[in-house]
N, C-alpha and C positions, 0 to 999 in steps of 0.2 A: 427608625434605625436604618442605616444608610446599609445598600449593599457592598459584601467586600467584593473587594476587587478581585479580576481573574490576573493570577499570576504567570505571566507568559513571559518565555527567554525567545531571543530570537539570534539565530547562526548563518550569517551569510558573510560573502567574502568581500562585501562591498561594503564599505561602511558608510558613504552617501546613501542605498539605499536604504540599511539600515535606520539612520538618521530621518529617511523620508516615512518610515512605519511607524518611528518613535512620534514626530507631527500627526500621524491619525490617529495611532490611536489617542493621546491628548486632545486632540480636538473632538472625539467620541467619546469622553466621560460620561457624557449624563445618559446615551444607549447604553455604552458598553461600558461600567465602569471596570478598567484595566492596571495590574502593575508590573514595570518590564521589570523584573528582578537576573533580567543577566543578556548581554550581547557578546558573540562570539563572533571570531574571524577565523577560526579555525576548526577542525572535529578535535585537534586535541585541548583546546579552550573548553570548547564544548561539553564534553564527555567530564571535564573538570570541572564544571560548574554542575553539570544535573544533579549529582547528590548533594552537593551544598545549600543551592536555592528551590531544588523539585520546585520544578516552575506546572501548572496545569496542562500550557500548549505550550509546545515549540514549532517554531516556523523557520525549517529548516531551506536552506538552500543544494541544489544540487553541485553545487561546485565547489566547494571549499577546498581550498589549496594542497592541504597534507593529505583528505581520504574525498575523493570525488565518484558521483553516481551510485550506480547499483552498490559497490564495494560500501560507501558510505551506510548505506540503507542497511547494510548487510550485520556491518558493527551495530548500527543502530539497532538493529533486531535482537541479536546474541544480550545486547544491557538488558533487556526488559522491562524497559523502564514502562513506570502507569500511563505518566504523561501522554499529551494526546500530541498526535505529531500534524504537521500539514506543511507541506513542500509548498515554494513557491518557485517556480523555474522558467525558464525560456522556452523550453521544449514544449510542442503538440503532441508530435507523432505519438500515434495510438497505440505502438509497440512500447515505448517508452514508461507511458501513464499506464500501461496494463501492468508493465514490469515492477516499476515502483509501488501499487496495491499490492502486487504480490508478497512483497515485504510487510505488507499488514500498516500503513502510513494511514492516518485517517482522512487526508484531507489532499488534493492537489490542485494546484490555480496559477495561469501565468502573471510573469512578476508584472506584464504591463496589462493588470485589470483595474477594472475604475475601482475608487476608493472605497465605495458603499457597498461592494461585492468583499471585502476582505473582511468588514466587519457580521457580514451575512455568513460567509463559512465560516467564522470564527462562534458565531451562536448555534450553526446549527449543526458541529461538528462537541459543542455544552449542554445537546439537546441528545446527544447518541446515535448524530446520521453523518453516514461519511459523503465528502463536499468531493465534487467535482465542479471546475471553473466552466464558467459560460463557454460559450463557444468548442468545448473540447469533447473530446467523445473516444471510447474505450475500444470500438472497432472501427475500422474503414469502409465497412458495408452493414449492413442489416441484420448478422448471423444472429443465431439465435443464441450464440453462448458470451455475446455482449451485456452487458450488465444494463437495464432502465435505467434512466435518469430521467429526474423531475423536481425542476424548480433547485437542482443542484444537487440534491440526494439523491444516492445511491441506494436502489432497492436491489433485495438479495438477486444472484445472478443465476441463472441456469445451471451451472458447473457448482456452485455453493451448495444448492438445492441436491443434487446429486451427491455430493459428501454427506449432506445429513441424510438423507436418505438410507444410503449402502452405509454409513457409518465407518467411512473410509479414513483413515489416516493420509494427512501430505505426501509422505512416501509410496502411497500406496494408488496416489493422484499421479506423483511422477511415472511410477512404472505404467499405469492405465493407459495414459496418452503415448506411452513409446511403444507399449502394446500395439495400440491403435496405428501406428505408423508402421507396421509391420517389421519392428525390429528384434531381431533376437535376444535370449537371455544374455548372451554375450558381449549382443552392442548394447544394450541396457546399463549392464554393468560397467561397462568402458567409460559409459556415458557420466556416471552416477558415480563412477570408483567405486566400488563396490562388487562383491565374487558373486560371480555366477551361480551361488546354490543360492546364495541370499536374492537373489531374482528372482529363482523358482518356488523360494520360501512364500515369497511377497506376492508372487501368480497364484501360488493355490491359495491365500487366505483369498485373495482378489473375488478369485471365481467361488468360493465358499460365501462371499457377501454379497455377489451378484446374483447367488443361484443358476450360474452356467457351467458347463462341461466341454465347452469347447474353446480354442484361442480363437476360432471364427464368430463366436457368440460376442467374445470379448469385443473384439473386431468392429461389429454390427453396433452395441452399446454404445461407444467411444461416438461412430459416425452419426448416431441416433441422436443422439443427445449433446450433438457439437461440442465436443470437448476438445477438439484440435481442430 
């Protein structure tokens, strides 16, 4: 019995490159057996096709004409979709690719990698490990709140480890690190849009998970554990 095919849409603004992904993956049927079941030039193509074809992976671009970058990622996020995502882009900078995980993407690789690295994240992003591209990397130096990488997978990061741990919420990660920066309840909430008691809400659960009594402990924690 033959295997089915992985259903993949693919969204970029180019449609020569487009066209150049449609040639590998056909030429990788007998690895990868694959079916494009949708191409988009746009987020609002896009977003109009996902429920129709629920494709398994989309290979998204960061520039699409009508919602571009982090904004894009951000819609992308609010869908929920199952689908697994993997960005392909021009961008290195390590600010950039930290950003874009942040949004929860499973997979990211520049658009000028060789052919047999696309089909390689594309398996091991159907295997449950998120793909980082050759050559890229998630800090500029050494720090310890960089995320491993090996052979392209992304093993859990220092800062990950520490949510599960304190059993933190997202919001509760944002206010941590503005902690950390020694910023007040009021620049917090400037920052966040959000009132000033809902700050101090999110400080005392904070220090109730951490087991600390002091914003100096909090302080120490943050720098301990490289979280900014």
């Amino acid at each position: 019995m033959s295997e089915t095919p992985l259903r993949i849409l693919i969204a970029d603004a180019q449609p020569i490159f487009i066209k150049g992904l449609l040639q590998i993956f056909e030429a990788h049927q007998n690895s990868l057996p694959t079916q494009i079941v949708g191409t988009a030039n746009s987020a609002c193509e896009l977003f109009k096709l996902m429920p129709e074809r629920k494709p398994e992976i989309v290979i998204l671009d960061l520039n699409l004409p009508d919602l571009d970058g982090l904004d894009l990622l951000a819609a992308w996020k609010e869908k929920h979709y199952e689908s697994l995502s993997l960005v392909m882009s021009i961008y290195e900078d390590s600010k950039v690719i930290k950003s874009v995980f942040r949004y929860g993407v499973d997979g990211y690789m520049l658009k000028r990698c060789q052919t047999h690295e696309i089909i390689t994240a594309i398996k091991n992003l159907m295997m449950g490990e998120r793909y980082l591209g050759v050559g890229l990397s998630l800090t500029n130096g050494s720090g310890l709140h960089s995320r491993m990488i090996k052979d392209g997978k992304i093993c859990q990061s220092f800062e990950q480890k520490f949510v599960m741990k304190y059993k933190l919420t997202h919001r509760e990660m944002e206010i941590l690190k503005l902690i950390g920066m020694a910023k007040t309840n009021k620049e917090i909430g400037q920052e966040l849009f959000i009132s000033d008691q809902t700050v101090s809400v999110h400080r005392k659960n904070i220090m109730r998970k951490l087991n600390v009594s002091s914003t100096a402990s909090l302080i120490r924690m943050v720098y301990e554990y490289s979280l900014v």
